[in-house]
N, C-alpha and C positions, 0 to 999 in steps of 0.2 A: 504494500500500500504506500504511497505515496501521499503525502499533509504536506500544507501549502499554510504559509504565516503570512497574514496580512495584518498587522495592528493599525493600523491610519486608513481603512477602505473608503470609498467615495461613490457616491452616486450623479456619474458624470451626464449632465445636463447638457446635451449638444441643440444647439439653436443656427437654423441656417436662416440666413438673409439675403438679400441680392442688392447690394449698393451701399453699404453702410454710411450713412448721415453723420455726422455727430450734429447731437444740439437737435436733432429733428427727429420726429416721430419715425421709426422702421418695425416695417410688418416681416410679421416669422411666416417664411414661407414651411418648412418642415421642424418639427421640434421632436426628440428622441431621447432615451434615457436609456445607461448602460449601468451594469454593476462596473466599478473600477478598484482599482488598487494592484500594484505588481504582482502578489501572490495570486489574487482574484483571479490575473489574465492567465497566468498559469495554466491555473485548476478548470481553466472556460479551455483553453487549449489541448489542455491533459483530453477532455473529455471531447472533445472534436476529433481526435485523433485515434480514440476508439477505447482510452485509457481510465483509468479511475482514480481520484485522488478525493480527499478531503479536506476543507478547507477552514482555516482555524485562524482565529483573530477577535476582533471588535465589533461588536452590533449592538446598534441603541435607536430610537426613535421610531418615527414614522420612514424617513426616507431608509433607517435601516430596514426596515420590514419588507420594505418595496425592493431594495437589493437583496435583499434575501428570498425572496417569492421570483427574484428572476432567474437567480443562482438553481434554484427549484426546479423553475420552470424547464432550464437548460440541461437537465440532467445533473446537474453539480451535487454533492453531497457537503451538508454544510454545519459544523460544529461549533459555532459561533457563542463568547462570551457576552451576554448583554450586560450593555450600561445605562445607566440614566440617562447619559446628554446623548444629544444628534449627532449620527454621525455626517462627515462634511459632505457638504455637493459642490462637485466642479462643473462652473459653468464653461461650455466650448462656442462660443460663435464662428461661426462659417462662413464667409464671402462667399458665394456662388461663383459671382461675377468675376473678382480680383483672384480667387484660387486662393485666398490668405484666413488664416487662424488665430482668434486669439485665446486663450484660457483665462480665465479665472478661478483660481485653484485654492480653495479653501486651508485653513495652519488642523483642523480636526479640532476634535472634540476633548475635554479635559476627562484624564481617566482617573477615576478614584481609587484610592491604595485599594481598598478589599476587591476592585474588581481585579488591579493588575494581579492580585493572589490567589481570585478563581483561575483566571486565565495560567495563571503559573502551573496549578496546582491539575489544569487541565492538560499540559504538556509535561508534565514529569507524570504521567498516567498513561502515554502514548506508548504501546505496546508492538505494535504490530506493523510498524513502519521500515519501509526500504530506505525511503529518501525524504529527506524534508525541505522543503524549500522555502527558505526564509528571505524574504526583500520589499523595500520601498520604504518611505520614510514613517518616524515614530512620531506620537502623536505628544502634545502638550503635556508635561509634567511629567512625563517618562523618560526616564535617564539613557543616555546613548551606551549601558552598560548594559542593556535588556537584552540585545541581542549575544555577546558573548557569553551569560550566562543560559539563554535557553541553547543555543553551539553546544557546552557543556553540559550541560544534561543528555542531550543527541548520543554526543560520544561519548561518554557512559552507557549509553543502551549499543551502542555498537552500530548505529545507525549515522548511515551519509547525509551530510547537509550539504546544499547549494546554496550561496549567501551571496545574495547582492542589494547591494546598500552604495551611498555614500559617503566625504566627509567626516565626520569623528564617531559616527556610530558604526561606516565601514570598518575604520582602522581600531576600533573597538573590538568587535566582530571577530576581525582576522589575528586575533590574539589568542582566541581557544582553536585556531586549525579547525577549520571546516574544511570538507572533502574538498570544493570543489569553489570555484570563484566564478562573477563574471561581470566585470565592469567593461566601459564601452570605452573606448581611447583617452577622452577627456579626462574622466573616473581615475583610469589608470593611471594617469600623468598625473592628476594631484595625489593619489596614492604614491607615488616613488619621489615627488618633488620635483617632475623633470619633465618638459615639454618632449614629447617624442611623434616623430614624424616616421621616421622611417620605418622600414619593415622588418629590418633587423634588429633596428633599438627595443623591438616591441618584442622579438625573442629575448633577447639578453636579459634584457629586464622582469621576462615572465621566466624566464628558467630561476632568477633570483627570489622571485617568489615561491618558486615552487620548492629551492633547496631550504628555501624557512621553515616547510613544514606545510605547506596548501598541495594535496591531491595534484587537483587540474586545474591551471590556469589559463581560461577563454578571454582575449579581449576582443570584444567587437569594433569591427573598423567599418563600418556601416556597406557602403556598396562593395567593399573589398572585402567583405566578408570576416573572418573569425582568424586569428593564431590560438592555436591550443596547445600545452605546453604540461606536460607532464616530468617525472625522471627520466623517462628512456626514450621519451621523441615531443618532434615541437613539428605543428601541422600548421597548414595554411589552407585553410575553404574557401573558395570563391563561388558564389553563385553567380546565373546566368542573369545577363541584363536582362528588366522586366522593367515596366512603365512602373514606377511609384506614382501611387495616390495618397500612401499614409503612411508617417511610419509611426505612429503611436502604438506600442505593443511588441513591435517586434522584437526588444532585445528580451521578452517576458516571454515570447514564441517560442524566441531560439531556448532557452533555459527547458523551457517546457517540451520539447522536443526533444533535447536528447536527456535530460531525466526523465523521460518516459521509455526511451530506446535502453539507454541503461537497465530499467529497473524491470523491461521486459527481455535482456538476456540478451541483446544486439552489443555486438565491438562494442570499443570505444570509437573507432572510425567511422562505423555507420552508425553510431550514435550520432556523434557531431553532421554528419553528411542529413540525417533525419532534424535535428536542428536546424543548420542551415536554410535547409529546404523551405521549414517552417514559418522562420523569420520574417524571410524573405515571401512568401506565401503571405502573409501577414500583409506586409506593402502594397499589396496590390488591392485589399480590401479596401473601399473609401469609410472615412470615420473612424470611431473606434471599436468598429465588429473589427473580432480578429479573423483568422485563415478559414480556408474552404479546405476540407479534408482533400477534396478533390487537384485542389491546386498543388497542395504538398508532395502528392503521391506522384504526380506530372514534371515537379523540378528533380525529383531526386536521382536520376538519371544523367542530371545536368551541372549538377557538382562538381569542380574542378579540387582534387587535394593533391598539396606538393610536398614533401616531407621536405623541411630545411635544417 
């Protein structure tokens, strides 16, 4: 089984327009609502892909009840802590016209100490897990120390994490050694303190991580696809040019991709190559729906990997 951590989830409010005004009245031409949050995309992935995960985090309110009846709805399996307050909505406005986006993205809801210790007490209870997949940002009053301490309990039970995060709750994080890492270029470069560009800085750098104590290390380079970086090899995926419409989701795609490939007994190469696929699959989705199972199964033939 496969659990998916989301503590900051979001009920992302997409609002398309065609013209945007400012100062003057603008009619919603389409208005649509998703369950959000980076573990959420996961477990919406996991489960497009024909997989099973459960999904564990924060739920409070009305709008949580409405992401959760969607989660539901989609097939998702959902074990969610509830709180008193709201949880956040992200508002997304859509240009039609201009192709431009903008977000407004909610800081979440304040968690009260007795829930962070349901919540705790619901993940030192997790029995039955392959993999867990912990990412996205933490919510108001919760310490960036949350994440290395539930890592630590993981591996105490013997069980893989995939952690991606940012910032000082990454580098928090990556102090109890999780299996598996996957920051996107940017991420990486304020993780090591160092702008990197090139394609080999991005080995160097990820084997150094790896001899810390991290499994496998994936960094996303967006159209140039993935380096992944273990002890006994460092690969390079490139997927096939495809028209991008979105890439909201995608680096939650690719995670979700190959910890699914993983935890159903595939390489690690065609794990990643099933990743990949995924990701990218994702892109071509307009908004914040993620992949078409169909689209996946079509790139993965199309995968370029180079061992460097």
């Amino acid at each position: 089984m496969i659990y998916t951590v989301t503590l900051n989830p979001a009920l992302d409010r997409i609002i398309q327009i065609s013209d945007l005004k400012p100062d003057d009245s603008n009619k919603i031409i389409r208005e649509q609502k998703f369950a959000g949050g980076k573990g959420i995309d996961v477990s919406k992935v996991i489960n497009e892909l024909g997989g099973e995960s459960t999904a564990l985090g924060f739920m409070g309110g009305f709008d949580g009840l409405e992401l959760e009846g969607l989660l539901i709805n989609n097939g998702v399996i959902c074990d969610f802590t509830k709180i008193s307050n709201e949880i956040r909505t992200n508002i997304i406005i859509q240009d039609i016209n201009t192709k431009s986006q903008t977000s407004l993205n909610s800081k979440g809801p304040e968690i009260k100490p007795h829930e962070l210790a349901e919540f705790f007490d619901k993940i030192c209870l997790v029995d039955d897990a392959d993999f867990v997949v912990i990412s996205g940002s933490i919510p108001p009053k919760v310490t960036s120390n949350i994440y290395n301490q539930i890592i630590n309990q993981m591996r105490k039970k013997g069980v893989k994490v995939s952690f991606d995060a940012d910032g000082e709750a990454f580098k928090h994080g990556l102090k109890a050694k999780p299996y598996m890492i996957k920051p996107n270029k940017h991420e990486f470069s304020r993780l090591i303190g160092e702008e990197i560009s090139e394609l080999d800085d991005v080995v160097f750098h990820a084997r150094n991580v790896v001899n810390s104590g991290i499994s496998l290390v994936i960094v996303s380079l967006g159209a140039d696809g993935i380096v992944a970086a273990t002890k006994t090899s460092a690969l390079h995926l490139k997927p096939p040019k495809v028209e991008v419409v979105n890439k909201i989701g995608a680096g939650d795609s690719l995670v979700a991709g190959i910890v699914n490939g993983l935890t159903n007994g595939k390489s690690l190469e065609d794990a990643l190559i099933l990743g990949v696929a995924t990701g990218t699959a994702t892109t071509m989705v307009e908004g914040t729906a993620l992949c078409k199972r169909e689209d996946v199964e079509g790139l993965l033939n199309k995968i370029t990997v180079t061992e460097l």
